[in-house]
N, C-alpha and C positions, 0 to 999 in steps of 0.2 A: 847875789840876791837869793833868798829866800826858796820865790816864785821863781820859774821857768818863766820864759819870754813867751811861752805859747798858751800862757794860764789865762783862766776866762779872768782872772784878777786886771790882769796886765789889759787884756781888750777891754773890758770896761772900766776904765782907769779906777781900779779899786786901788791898786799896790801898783806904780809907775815906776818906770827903769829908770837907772842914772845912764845918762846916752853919755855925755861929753867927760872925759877922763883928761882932757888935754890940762888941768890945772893942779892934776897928780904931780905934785915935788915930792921927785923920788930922794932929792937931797936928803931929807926928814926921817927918809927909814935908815935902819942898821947899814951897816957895808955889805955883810952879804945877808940875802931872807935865805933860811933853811926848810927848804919845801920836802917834806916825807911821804911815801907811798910805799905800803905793800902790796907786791903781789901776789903771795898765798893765798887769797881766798877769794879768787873770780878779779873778773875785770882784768885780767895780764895783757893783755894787748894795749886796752885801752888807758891803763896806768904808764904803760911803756912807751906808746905814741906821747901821754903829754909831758911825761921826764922830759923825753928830748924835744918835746916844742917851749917846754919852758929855762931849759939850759940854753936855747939859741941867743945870742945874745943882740939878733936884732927884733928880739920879740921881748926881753928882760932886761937889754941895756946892761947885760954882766952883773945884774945887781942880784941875784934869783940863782942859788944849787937847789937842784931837784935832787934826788936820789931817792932808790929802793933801797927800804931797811926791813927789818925783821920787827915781828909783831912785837918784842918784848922793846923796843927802841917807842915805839908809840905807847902803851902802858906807863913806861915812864914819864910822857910829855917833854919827851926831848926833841922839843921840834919846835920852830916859829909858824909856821902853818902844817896842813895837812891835807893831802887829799882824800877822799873820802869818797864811795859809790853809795848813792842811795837808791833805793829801788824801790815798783811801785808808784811813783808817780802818776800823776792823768791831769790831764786839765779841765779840772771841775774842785769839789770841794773835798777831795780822800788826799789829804797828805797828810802826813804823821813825822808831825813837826816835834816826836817825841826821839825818832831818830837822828835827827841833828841835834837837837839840844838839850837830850835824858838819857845819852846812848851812853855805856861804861865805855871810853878806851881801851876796849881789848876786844880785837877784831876776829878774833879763836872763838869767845864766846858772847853772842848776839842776848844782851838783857838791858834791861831800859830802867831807869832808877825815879819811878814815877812811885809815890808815897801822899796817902792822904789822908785827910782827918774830919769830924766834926767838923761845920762853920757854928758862928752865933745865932744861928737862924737856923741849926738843922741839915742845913745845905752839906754838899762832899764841898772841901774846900785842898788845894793844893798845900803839902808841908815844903816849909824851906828845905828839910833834910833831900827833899829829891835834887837840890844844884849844888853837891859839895865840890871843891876842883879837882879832886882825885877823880870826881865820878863822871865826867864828863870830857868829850874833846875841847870845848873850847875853855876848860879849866875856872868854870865861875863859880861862885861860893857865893852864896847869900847867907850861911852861917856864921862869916866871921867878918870884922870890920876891914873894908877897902873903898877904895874909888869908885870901884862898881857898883857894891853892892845892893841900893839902891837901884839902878839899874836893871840890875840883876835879878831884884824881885818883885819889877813891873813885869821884865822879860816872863819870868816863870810863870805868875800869874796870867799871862795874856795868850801865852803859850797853853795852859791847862783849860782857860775857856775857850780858844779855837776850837780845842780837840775835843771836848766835852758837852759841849752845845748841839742842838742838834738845827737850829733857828740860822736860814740863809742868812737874814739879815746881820744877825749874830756876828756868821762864818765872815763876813765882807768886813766886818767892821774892823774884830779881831784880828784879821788878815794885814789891813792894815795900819793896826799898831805894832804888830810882829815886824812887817818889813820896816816902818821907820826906825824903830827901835835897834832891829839889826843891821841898818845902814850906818846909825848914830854912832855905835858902839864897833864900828869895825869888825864884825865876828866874822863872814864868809864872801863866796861868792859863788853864783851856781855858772859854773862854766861849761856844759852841755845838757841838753837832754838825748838821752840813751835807749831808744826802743828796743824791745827785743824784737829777732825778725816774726817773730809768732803773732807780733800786731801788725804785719803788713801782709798775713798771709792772704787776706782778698785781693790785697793788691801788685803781688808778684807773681810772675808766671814762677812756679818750684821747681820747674824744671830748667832754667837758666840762674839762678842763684850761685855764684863760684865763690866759694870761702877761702880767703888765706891764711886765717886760723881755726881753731879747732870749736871757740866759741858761736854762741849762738845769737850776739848781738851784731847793731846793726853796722856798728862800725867795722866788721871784719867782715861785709860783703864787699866784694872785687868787681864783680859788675853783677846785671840782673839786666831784667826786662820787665815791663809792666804786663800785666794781665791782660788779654783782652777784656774790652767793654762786652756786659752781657745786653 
């Protein structure tokens, strides 16, 4: 998904989770999914933990290779899925849903392939040039003729008015046409959300905090304790 499970979307059923997976025929996919992760640039532990929970094979069924590759191995799109850290998240209406789906492939240098134009009306109107498949991870083209590509430029367009609207009603709506559309079309899934511990600092005591890496999220605390109530 799109949304996190813990988005004001998901509580008020603006964008609904898919709960029941049990009709997943994995028969249907390739023999083996090639799932790619770097660890150069943040998130090592957390890239590290999920290689090996997704190579387990009573959590993959043996169908799923994870591995760590090098950034020039994702550039090329040599990969059947990808992992990917986004950051920034909240649950309210600030995602930047330009980082999943306008971000370049190449994870060295963070730039977002968002391009616009005149509408018929004057309006800032989103260009196709911003979803070519070099330019993004999940490799969609509205430029050139595919299966997608229609798709592909509801997606763009529903994507540039999320982000560009400033109107709740707007943001909810858009919301969810993002998520069904990216459920339609297979592109992701958000499989955690990632706090830093710098958002729980009201609510741990700092001085019991034991890290067994060197990062500063939250998945590398080893224990802790809660704060007292004031």
């Amino acid at each position: 998904m799109v949304f996190p499970s813990s988005s004001y979307y998901v509580a008020d059923s603006v964008v609904d989770r898919l709960h029941d997976s049990s009709q997943v025929d994995l028969a249907l996919l390739p023999d083996t999914i090639r799932i790619k992760a770097c660890l150069n640039y943040g998130y090592r532990e957390e890239y590290s933990d999920l290689i090996d929970i997704l190579n387990d094979p009573a959590i993959s069924r043996g169908r799923v290779k994870a591995t760590a590759v090098q950034n020039d191995d994702i550039k090329r799109g040599d990969y059947d899925a990808l992992l990917v850290a986004v950051s920034g998240y909240r649950s309210n209406f600030l995602f930047d849903l330009y980082s999943l789906f306008l971000r370049e492939p190449d994870l060295e240098a963070y730039k977002i392939n968002l391009y616009t134009a005149p509408g018929a009306k004057g309006d800032m109107t989103v260009s196709p040039s911003s979803m070519q498949a070099e330019h993004n991870f999940l490799r969609l083209d509205v430029t050139q003729n595919g299966a997608d590509r229609t798709d592909s430029r509801t997606l763009l367009e529903d994507v540039y008015a999320f982000m560009s609207t400033h109107e709740v009603g707007d943001k909810q709506e858009y919301a969810r046409r993002v998520s069904e559309l990216e459920h339609r079309m297979a592109l992701g899934a958000w499989l955690f959300s990632l706090p830093s511990t710098a958002y729980f600092s009201t609510q741990f005591d700092s001085t019991s905090i034991d890290l067994y890496g060197v990062a500063s999220q939250l998945s590398t605390l080893r224990k802790w304790k809660e704060a007292p109530k004031r």
